[in-house]
N, C-alpha and C positions, 0 to 999 in steps of 0.2 A: 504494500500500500504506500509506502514512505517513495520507494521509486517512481510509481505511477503519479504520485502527487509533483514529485521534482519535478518528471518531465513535463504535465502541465502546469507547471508554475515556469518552465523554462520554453514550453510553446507560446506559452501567455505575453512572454515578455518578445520573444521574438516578432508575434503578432501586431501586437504596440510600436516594437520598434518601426517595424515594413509598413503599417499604415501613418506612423508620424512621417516619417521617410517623406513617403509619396505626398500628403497634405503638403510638408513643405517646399515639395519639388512643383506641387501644383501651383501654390501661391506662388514660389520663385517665379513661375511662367507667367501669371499674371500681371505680377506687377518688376519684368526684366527689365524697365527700366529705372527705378530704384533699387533694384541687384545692384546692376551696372554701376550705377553712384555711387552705391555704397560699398562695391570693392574697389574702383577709382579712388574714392577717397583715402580708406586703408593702405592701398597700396602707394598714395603720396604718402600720408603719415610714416610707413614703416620704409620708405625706398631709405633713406641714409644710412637703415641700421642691415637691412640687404645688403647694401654696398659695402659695409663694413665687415660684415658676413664675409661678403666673395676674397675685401682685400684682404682680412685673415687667411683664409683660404690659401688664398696665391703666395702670400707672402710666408706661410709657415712651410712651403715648401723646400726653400732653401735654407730657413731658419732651422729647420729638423736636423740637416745636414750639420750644420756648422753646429749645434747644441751637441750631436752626437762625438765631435771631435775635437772642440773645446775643451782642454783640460779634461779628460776624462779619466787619466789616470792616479787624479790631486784627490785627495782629502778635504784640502783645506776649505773650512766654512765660506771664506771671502772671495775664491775664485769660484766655488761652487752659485754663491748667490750673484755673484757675474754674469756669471752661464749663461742663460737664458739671454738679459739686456745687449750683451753682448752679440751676439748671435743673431738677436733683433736688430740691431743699427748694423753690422753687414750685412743682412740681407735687404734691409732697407737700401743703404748706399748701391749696392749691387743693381737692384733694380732700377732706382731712379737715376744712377750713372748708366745703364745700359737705353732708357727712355730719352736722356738728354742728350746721348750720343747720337744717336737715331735721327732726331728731331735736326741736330747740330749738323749731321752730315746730307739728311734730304733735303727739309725743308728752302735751304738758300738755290741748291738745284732745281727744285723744282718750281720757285720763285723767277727763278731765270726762263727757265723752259715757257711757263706763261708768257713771259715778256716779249722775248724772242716770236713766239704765236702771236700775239697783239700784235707785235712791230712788223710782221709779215705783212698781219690781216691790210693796217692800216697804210703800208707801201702801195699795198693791193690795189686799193680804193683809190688811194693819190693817182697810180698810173691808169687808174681806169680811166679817172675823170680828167686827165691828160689827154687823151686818148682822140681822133678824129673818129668822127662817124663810120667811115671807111675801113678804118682801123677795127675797129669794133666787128664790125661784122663778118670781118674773115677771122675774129676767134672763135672759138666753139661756142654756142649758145650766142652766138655776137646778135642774134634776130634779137632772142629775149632782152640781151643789155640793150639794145637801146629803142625797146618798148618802155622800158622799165620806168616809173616815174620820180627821178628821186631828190627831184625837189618836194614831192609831195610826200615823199617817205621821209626826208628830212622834218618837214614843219609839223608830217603826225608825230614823229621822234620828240620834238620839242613840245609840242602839246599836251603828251602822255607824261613827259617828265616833269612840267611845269603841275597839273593835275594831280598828279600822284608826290609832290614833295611832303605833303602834311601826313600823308600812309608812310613815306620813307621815314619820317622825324621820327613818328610813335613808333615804328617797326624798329627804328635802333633804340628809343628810351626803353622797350618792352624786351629789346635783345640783353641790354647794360642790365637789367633788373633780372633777367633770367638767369646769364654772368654771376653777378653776384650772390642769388640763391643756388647756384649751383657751387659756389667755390663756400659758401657755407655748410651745405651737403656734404660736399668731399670732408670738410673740415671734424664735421662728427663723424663721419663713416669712419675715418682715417682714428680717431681718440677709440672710435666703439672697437674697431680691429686691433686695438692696440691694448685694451683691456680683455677682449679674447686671449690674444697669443699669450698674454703674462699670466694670466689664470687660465690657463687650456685642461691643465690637470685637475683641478679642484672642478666648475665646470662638467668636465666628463663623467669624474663620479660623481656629482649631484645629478646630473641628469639621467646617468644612472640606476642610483637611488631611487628618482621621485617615480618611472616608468617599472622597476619592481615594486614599490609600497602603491601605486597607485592605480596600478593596470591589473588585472591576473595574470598569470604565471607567463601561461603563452605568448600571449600578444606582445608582454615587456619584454621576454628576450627576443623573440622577432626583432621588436622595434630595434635593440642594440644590436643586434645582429645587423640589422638594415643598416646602420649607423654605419660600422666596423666596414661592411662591405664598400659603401659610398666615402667613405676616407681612403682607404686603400685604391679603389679607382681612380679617385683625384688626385692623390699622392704620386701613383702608376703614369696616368694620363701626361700630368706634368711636366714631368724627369724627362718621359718618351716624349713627348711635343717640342719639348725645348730641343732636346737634338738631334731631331730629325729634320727641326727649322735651321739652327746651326749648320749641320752638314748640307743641308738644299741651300744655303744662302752661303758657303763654301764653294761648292761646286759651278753655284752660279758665280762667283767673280772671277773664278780661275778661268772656265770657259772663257767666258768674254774679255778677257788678260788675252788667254789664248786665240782669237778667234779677230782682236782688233777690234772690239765693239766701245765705243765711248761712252764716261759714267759708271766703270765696271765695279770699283766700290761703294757708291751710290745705290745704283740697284741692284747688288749683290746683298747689300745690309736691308735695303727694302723688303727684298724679296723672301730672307730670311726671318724678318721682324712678321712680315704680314702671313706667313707660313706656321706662324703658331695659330692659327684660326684653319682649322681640317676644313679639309675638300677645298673650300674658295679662296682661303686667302695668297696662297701663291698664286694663284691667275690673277689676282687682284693688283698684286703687286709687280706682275708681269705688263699689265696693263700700263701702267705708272710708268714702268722702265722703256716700256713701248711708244711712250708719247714723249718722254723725255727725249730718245735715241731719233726720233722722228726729227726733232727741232736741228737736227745735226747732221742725218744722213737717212731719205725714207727707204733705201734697198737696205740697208743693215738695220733699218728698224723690223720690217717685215723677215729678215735675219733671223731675227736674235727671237722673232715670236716661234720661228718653226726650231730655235736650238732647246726653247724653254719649253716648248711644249716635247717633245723631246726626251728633256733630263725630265720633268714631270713624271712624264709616262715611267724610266727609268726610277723615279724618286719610288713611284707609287707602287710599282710590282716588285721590287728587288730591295731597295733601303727600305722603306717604312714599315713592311712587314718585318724584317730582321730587327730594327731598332725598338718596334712597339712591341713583336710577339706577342703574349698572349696578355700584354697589359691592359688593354682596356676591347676583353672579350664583345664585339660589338660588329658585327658586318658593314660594309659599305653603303647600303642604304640607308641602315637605320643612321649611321653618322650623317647624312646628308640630311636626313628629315629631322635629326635633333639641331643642325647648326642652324636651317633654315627657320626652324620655331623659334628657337632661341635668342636670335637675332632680332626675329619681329617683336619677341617679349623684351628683352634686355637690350639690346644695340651689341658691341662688340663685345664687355662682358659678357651677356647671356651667350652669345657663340661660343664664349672660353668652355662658359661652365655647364653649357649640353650635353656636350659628349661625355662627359664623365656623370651624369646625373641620369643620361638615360641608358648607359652601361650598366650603372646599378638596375636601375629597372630591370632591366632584360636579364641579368645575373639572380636577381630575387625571382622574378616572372620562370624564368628556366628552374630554377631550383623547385621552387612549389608544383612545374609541372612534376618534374623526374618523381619530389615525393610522391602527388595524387596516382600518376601512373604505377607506381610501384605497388601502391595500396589497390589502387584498381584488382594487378594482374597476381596479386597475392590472396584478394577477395575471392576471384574465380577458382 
């Protein structure tokens, strides 16, 4: 009797759960447009402390390292309470001198490469309007140039600009004001990640803690199980990302050393930097190096696209599998459809931290199959 009562008290409760469930999935549908607000809203209030989230993340990657061989084999109280702060400010230096390197070596090139494109365009223009009738006409298109109206494309140009100054005014007061809430953003992310990484240990066993006193049995070591598995992935993911991006932005400078292509450390370090973002960020950065090389020489621009694509193909079947092996268990698809999500949720972070976020999935999602299946074929 005592059993049959458990299990409807345990039917009971499941009943309640499955029709609350559904009620609140009903109303959710009703009124999706206050959903919608009210996860928008949430998700502004908690984005600094996400971000601070991710920069822990990122950042205790190489902090683990240098913790790990830091003084490891001291006693002493004073180097031991170093440990850690230490470990944190190189791996800090480390990253922000690898970001300001970056920044130091493309951005002035690529600042040029525009200019060069303007001073073309605008040569362009100048000798057009040089140019006799006669002239015109034996260029390609010479019919359409001198249909073209552009006195009257001139004075809509100045119409539009004079119209639209009071839209530009408030679109930069509203850009400076964006600037500024966002470098205040960074500002806590960056303090919240920074009391992460100094209390990681305490932290871990509180969370711990509160998911076995809080949950029942199963579900709590699940959840740390889940935890353990998505640290190891990202931890995995990282190391392997970093130098698999390193060696593709190696091989791309050597190449093009080799090859006579202009910019070869430029977009060597681009292409390497943008190649920590799986699947697109090396085309991205090929791109880049494709418009650069253009302003200088367009047959070695088109070059240098069919040498990257190329070493890609070579990156993608031969190094990236040997570099990642079985580190972040995860197919080539599902990598494309997590960066793609990612991306539209997060912008460049979210792409970092997809592929490591839906490796776990598929690593937890796998696992629970193999157990049900096991129970299935042991049932029978």
């Amino acid at each position: 009797m005592d059993r049959s009562k458990e299990k409807r008290k345990k039917l009971g409760r499941w009943l309640i759960g499955i029709v609350a469930a559904c009620i609140l999935i009903f109303l959710g549908v009703q009124k999706i447009g206050v959903v919608a607000n009210a996860v928008s809203w949430v998700a502004r209030l908690v984005r600094p402390l996400l971000i601070g989230v991710a920069f822990a993340l990122i950042l205790n990657v190489p902090m683990r390292f240098f913790e790990a061989h830091f003084w490891k084999k001291t006693n002493k109280p004073r180097l031991c309470r170093l440990r850690r702060p230490v470990a944190f400010l190189v791996s800090l230096v480390l990253i922000v001198g690898i970001i300001i390197g970056v920044i130091w070596i493309v951005i002035p090139e690529l600042v040029e490469a525009v200019k060069v494109i303007v001073q073309g365009a605008v040569d362009l223009v100048k000798k057009l309007s040089s140019m006799s009738e006669a002239e015109l006409a034996e260029l390609p298109f010479g019919n359409l140039l001198l249909k073209a109206d552009w006195d009257g494309m001139l004075a809509a140009l100045q119409n539009w600009l004079k119209n639209q100054g009071g839209n530009i005014v408030n679109t930069a007061v509203g850009t400076v004001g964006s600037l500024v809430g966002g470098i205040f953003d960074l500002f806590i992310a960056f303090v919240f990640s920074v009391y992460i990484l100094f209390d990681k240990d305490k932290l871990k066993a509180q969370a711990s803690r509160l998911a076995r006193v809080w949950l029942p049995s199963r579900p709590s070591e699940w959840i740390i199980h889940a935890a353990s598995v998505a640290n190891g992935n990202f931890r995995n993911f990282i190391f392997g990302q970093t130098l698999e991006a390193v060696i593709l932005g190696v091989l791309c400078m050597v190449g093009m050393w080799i090859f006579r292509f202009p910019y070869a450390p430029m977009v060597g370090t681009l292409v390497g930097v943008t190649a920590l973002v799986p699947v697109v960020g090396g085309f991205v950065g090929a791109g880049v190096g494709a418009f650069m090389i253009l302003t200088v020489d367009p047959v070695k621009a088109v070059l240098f696209l069919v040498y990257i694509l190329i070493l890609q193909q070579i990156e993608g079947n031969l190094i990236y599998p040997k570099v990642m092996g079985s580190r972040v268990n995860l197919p080539g698809m599902w990598i494309l459809a997590a960066v793609t999500v990612g991306g539209g949720v997060g912008g460049p972070i979210g792409m970092l931290l997809a592929v490591p976020v839906a490796s776990t999935l598929y690593v937890l999602l796998k696992e629970e199959t193999d157990k049900r299946e096991n129970q299935l074929k042991s049932g029978n």
